[in-house]
FIDRENRO-843714 format. One record per residue (C-alpha): residue number from 0; residue in one letter; x, y, z. Coordinates in steps of 0.1 Angstrom, whole numbers, padded with zeros to 4 digits. Layout:
BEGIN
mivo: NUM | nuvo: A | px: X | py: Y | pz: Z .
...
This chain:
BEGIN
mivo: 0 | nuvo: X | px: 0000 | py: 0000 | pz: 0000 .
mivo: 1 | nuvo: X | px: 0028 | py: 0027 | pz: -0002 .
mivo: 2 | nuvo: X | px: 0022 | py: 0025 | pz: -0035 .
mivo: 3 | nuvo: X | px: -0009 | py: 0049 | pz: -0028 .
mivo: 4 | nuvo: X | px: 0014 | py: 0074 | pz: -0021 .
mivo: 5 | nuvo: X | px: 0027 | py: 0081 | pz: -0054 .
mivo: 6 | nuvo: X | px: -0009 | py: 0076 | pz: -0068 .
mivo: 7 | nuvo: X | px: -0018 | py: 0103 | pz: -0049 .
mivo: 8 | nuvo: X | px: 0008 | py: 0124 | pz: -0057 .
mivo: 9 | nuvo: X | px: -0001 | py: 0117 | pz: -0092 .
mivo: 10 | nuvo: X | px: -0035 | py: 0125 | pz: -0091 .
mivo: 11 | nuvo: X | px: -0029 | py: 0158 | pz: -0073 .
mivo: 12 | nuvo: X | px: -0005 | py: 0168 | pz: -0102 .
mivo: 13 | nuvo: X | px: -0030 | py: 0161 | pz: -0132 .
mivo: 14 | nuvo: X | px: -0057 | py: 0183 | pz: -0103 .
mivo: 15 | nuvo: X | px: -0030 | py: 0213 | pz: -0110 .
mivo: 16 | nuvo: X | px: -0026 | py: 0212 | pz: -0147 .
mivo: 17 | nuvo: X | px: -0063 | py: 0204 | pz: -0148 .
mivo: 18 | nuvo: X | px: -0072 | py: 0229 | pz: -0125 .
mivo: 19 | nuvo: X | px: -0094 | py: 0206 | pz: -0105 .
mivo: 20 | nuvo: X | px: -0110 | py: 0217 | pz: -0073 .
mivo: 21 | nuvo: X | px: -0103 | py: 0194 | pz: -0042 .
mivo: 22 | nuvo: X | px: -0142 | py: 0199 | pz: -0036 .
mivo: 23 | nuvo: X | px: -0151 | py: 0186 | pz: -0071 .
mivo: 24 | nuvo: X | px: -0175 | py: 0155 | pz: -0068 .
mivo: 25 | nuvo: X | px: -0172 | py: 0125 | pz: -0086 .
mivo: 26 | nuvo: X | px: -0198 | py: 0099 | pz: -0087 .
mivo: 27 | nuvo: X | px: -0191 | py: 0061 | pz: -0077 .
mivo: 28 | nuvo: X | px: -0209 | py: 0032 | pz: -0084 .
mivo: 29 | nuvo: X | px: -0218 | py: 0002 | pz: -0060 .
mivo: 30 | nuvo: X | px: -0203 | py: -0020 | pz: -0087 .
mivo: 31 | nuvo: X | px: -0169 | py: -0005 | pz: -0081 .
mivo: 32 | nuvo: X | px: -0167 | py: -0013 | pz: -0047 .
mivo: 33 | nuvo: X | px: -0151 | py: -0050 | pz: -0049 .
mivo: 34 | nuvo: X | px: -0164 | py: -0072 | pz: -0022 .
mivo: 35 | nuvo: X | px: -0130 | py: -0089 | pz: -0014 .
mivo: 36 | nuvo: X | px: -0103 | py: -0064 | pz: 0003 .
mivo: 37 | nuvo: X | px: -0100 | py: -0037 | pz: 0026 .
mivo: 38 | nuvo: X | px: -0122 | py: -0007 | pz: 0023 .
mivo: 39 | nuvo: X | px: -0136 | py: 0013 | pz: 0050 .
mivo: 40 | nuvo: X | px: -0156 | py: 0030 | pz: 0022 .
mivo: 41 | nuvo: X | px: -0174 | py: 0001 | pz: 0009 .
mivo: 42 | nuvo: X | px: -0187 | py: 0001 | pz: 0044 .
mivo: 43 | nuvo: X | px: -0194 | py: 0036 | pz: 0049 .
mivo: 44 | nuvo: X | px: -0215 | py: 0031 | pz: 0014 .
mivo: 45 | nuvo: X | px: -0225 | py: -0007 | pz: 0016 .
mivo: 46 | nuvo: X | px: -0245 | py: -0020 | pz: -0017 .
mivo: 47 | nuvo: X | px: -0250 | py: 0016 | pz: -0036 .
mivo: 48 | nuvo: X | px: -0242 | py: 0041 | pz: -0056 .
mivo: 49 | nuvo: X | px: -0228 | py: 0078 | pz: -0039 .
mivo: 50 | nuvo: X | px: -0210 | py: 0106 | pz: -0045 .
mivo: 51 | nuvo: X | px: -0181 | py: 0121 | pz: -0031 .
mivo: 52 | nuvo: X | px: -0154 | py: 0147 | pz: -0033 .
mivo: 53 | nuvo: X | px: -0114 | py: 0136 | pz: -0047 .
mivo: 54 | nuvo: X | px: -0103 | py: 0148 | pz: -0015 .
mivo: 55 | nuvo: X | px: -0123 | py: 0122 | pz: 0008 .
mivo: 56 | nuvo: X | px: -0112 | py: 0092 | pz: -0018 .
mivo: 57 | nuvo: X | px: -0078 | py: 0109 | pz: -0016 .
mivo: 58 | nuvo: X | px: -0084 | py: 0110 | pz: 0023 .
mivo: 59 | nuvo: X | px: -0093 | py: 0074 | pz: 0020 .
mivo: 60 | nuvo: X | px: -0068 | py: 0061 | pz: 0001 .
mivo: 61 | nuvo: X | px: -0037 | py: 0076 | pz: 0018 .
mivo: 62 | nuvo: X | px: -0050 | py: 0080 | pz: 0053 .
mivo: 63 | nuvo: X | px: -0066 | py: 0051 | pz: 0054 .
mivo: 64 | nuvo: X | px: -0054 | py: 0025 | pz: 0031 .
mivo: 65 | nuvo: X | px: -0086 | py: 0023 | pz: 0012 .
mivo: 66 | nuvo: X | px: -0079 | py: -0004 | pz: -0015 .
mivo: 67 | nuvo: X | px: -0112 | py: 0006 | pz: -0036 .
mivo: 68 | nuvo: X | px: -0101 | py: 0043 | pz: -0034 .
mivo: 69 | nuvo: X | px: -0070 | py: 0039 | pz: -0047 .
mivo: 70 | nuvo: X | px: -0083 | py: 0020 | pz: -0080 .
mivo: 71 | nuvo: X | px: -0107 | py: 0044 | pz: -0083 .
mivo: 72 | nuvo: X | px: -0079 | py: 0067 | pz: -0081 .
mivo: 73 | nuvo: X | px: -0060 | py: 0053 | pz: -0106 .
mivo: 74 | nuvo: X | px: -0088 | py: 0044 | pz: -0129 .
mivo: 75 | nuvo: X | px: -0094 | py: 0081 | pz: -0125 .
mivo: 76 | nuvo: X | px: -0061 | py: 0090 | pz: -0142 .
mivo: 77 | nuvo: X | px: -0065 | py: 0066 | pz: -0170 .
mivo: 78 | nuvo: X | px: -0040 | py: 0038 | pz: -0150 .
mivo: 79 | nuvo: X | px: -0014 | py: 0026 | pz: -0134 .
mivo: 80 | nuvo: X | px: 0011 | py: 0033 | pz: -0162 .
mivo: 81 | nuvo: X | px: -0001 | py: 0070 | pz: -0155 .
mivo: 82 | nuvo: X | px: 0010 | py: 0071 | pz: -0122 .
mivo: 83 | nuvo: X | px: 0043 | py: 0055 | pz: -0133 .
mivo: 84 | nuvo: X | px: 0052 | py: 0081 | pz: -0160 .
mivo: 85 | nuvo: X | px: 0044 | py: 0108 | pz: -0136 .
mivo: 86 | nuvo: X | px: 0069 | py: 0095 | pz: -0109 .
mivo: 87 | nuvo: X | px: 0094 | py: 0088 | pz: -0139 .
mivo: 88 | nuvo: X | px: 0093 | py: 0126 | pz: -0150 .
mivo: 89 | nuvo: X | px: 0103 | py: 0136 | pz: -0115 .
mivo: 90 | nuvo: X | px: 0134 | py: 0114 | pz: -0120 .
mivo: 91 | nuvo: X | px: 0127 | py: 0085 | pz: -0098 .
mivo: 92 | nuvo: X | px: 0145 | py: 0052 | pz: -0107 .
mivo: 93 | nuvo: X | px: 0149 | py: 0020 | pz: -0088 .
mivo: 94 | nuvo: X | px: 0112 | py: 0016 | pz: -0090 .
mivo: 95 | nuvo: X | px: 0083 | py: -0003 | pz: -0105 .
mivo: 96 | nuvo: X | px: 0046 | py: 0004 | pz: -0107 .
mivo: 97 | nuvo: X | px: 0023 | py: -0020 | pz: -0129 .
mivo: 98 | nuvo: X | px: -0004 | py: -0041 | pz: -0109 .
mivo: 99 | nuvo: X | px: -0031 | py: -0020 | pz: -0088 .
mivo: 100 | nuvo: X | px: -0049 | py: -0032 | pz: -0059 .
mivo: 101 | nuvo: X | px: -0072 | py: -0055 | pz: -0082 .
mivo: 102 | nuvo: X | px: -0045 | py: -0075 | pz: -0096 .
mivo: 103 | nuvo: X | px: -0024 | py: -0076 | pz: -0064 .
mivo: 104 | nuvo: X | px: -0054 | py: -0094 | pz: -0051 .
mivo: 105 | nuvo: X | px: -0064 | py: -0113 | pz: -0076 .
mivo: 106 | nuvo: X | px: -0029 | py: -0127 | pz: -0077 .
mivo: 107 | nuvo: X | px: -0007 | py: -0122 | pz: -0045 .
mivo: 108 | nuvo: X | px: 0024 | py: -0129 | pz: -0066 .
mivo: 109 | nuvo: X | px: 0014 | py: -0097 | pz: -0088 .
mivo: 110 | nuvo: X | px: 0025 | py: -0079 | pz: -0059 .
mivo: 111 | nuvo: X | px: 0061 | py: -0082 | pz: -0062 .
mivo: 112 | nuvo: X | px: 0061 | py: -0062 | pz: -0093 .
mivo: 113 | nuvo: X | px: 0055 | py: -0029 | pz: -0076 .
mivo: 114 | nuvo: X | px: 0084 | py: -0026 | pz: -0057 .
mivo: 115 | nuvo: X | px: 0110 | py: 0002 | pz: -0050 .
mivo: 116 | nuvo: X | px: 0140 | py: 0009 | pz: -0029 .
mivo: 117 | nuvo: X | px: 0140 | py: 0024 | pz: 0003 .
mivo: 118 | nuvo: X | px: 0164 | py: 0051 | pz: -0017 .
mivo: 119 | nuvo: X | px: 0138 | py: 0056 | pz: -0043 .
mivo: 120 | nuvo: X | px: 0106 | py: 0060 | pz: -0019 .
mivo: 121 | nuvo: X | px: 0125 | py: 0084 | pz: 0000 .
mivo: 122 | nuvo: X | px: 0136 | py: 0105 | pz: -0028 .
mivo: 123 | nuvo: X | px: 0095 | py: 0108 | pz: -0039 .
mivo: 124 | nuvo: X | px: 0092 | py: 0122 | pz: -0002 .
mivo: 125 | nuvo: X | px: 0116 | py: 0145 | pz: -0001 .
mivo: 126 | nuvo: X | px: 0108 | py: 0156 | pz: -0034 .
mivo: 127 | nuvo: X | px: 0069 | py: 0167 | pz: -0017 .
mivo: 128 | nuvo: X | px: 0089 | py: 0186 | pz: 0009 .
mivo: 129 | nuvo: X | px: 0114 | py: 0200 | pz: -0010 .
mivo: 130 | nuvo: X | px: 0107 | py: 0209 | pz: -0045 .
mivo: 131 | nuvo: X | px: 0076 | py: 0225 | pz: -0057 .
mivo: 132 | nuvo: X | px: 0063 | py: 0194 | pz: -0075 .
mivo: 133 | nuvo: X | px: 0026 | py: 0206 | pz: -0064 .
mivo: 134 | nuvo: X | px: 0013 | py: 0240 | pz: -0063 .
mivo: 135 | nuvo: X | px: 0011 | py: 0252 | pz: -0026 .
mivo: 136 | nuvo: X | px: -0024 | py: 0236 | pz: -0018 .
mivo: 137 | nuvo: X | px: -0021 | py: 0200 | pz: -0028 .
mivo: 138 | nuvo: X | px: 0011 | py: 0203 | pz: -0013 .
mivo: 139 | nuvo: X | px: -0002 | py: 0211 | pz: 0026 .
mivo: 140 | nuvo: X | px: -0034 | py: 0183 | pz: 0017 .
mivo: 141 | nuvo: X | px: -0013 | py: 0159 | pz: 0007 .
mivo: 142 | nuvo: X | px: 0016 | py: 0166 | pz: 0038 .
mivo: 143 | nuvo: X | px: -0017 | py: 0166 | pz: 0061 .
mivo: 144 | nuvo: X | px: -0034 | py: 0135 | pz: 0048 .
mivo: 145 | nuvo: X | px: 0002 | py: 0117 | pz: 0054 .
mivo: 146 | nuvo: X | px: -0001 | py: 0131 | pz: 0090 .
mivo: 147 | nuvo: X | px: -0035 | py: 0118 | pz: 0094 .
mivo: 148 | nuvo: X | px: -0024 | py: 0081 | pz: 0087 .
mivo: 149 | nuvo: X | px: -0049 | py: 0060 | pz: 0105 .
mivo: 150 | nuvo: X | px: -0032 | py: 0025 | pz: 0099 .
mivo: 151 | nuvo: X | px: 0002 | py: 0009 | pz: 0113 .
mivo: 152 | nuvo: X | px: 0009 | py: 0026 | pz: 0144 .
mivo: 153 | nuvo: X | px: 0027 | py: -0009 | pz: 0158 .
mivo: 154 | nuvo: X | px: 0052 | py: 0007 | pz: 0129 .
mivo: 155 | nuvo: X | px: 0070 | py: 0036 | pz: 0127 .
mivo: 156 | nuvo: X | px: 0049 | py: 0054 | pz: 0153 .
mivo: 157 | nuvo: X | px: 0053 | py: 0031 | pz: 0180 .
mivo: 158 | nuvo: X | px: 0088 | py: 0040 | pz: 0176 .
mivo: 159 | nuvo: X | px: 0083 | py: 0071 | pz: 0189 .
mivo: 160 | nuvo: X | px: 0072 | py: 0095 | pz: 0217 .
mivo: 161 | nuvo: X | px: 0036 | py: 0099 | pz: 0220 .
mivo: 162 | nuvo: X | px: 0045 | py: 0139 | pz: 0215 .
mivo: 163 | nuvo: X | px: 0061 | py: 0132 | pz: 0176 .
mivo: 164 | nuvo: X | px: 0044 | py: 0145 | pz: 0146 .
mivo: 165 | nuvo: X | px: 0043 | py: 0117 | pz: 0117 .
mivo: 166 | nuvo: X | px: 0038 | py: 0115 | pz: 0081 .
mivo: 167 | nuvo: X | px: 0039 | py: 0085 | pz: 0069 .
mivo: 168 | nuvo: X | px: 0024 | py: 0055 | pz: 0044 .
mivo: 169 | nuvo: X | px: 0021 | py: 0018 | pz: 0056 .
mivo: 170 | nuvo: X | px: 0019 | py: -0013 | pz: 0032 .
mivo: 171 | nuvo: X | px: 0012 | py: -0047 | pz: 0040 .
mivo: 172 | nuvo: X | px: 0005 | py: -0077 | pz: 0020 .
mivo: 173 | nuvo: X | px: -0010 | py: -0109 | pz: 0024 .
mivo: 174 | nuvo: X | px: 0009 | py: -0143 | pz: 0025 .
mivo: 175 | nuvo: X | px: 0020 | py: -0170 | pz: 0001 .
mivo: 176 | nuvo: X | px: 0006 | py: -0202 | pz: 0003 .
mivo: 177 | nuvo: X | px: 0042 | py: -0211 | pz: 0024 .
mivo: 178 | nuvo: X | px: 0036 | py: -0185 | pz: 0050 .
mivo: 179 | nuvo: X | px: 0061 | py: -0162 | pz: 0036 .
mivo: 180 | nuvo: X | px: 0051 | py: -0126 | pz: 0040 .
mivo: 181 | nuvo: X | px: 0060 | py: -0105 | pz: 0009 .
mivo: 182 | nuvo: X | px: 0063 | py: -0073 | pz: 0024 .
mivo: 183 | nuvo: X | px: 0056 | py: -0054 | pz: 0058 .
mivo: 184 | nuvo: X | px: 0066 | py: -0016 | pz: 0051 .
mivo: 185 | nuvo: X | px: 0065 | py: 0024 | pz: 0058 .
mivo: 186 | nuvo: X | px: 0079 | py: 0048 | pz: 0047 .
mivo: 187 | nuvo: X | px: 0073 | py: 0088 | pz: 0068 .
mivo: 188 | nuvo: X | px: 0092 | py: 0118 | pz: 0075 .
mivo: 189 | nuvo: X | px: 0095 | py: 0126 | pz: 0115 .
mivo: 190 | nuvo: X | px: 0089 | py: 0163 | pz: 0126 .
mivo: 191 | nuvo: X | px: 0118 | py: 0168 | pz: 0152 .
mivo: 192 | nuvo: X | px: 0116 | py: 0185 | pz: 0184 .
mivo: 193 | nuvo: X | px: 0141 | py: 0208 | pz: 0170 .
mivo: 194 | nuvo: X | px: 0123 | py: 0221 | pz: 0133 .
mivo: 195 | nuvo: X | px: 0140 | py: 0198 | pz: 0115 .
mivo: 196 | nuvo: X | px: 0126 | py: 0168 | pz: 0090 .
mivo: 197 | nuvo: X | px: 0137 | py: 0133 | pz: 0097 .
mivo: 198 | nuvo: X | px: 0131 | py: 0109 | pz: 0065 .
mivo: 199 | nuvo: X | px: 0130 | py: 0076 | pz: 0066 .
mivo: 200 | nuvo: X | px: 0118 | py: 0041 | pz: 0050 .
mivo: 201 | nuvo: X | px: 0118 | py: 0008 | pz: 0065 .
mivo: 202 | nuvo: X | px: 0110 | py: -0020 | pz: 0041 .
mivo: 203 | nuvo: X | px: 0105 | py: -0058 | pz: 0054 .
mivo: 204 | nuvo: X | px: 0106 | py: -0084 | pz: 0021 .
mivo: 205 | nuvo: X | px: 0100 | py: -0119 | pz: 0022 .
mivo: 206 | nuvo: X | px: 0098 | py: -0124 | pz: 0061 .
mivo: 207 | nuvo: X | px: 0087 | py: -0159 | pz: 0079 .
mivo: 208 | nuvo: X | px: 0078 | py: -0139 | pz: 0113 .
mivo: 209 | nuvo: X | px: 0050 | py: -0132 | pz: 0123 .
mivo: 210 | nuvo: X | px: 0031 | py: -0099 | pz: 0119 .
mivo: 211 | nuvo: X | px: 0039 | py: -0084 | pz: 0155 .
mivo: 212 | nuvo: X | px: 0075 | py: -0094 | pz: 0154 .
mivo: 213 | nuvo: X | px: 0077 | py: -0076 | pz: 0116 .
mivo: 214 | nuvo: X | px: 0061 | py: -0044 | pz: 0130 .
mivo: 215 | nuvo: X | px: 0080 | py: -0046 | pz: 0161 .
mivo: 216 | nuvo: X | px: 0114 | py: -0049 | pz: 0138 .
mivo: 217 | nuvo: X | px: 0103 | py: -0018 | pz: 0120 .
mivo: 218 | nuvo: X | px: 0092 | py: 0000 | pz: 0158 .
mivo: 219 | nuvo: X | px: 0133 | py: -0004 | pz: 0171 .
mivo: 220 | nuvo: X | px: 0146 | py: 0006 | pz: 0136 .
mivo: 221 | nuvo: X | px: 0124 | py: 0035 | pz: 0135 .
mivo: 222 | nuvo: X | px: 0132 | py: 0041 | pz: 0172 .
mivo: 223 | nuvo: X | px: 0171 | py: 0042 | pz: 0168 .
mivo: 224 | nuvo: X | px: 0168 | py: 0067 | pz: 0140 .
mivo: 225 | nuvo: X | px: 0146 | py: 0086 | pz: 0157 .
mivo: 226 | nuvo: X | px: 0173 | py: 0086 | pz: 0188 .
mivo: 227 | nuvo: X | px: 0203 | py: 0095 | pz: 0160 .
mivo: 228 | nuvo: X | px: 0184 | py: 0124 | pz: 0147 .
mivo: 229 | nuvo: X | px: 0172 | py: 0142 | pz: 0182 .
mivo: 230 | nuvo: X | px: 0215 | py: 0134 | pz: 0194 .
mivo: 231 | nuvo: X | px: 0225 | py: 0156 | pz: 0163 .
């Protein structure tokens, strides 16, 4: 599910050459609400057709992890291979993007071929904070959705004193047949104490532990960087 954070950052960019208002509504129908994976807005809207504004799917997607958000997302910008030539114009290599939540679920081998390095994940972020890739809106909406991150706190953010600002994106896929966990992740920037930006991306592939002691791995890593940083 980190992937939904270059969607997102994707979608926000074709909103400023489009000139699209975060307000605008789109329309959604029951039948694009699949039954089968996570999606706190299929409950919200169980069995029917709504409408709602790009910033709640946006809202949904990021902040929440909504699996049907994010295809309506990308089916929104004509793709996945839309999102990947945006993230390619911004000079981002190391990366792949090619399956979306649908095809990652429909088969959980699809879902090692969107992957990335730490390196390249954390260039995207920094690029948000540091570069005016978005105009100044999208930018704070898109920083503040990141801060609202409902999912993984046993990550990153248990790392952490209660008292930290975090921005941050979660991922977590299901397991092979063999147990074997293809990826536990996040990927956030930490607001020091001090003013400062802390980036960081903690990426788990491939693990045979179980899902406390994966997050619990990613809690001390996140914790001795956190400790680094604050020493400096």
């Amino acid at each position: 599910s980190v992937f939904k954070f270059p969607v997102a950052l994707a979608v926000l960019d074709r909103m400023d050459r489009n000139r699209t208002r975060l307000d605008s509504v789109v329309r959604i129908k029951a039948s694009d609400m699949h039954p089968d994976t996570y999606s706190p807005l299929r409950e919200r809207h169980p069995g029917r057709d709504f409408s709602i504004t790009i910033a709640e799917l946006l809202r949904y997607s990021v902040a929440h992890s909504d699996n049907n958000a994010c295809d309506i997302l990308i089916d929104y910008l004509g793709g996945i291979d839309i999102v990947k030539d945006r993230i390619d114009k911004l000079g981002i290599t190391n990366y792949n993007l090619t399956e979306t939540e649908e095809t990652m679920h429909s088969r959980i081998s699809n879902c090692y071929n969107n992957w990335s390095t730490p390196s390249s994940t954390l260039q995207l972020l920094e690029k948000l904070y540091n570069e005016p890739i978005l105009n100044e809106t999208h930018t704070e909406f898109l920083k503040n959705i990141l801060i609202e991150t409902s999912t993984g706190k046993d990550k990153i953010k248990a790392g952490l004193p209660d008292n930290i600002v975090l921005g941050h994106k979660t991922g977590s896929s299901d397991r092979l047949d063999d147990g074997t966990k293809i990826g536990d992740n996040d990927t956030g920037v930490i607001y020091l104490p001090n003013g400062k930006l802390c980036f960081l991306a903690i990426f788990i592939k491939d693990s045979r532990e179980s899902d406390q002691t994966n997050t619990q791995i990613i809690a001390d890593i996140a914790r001795i960087i956190y400790n680094s940083a604050v020493q400096k």
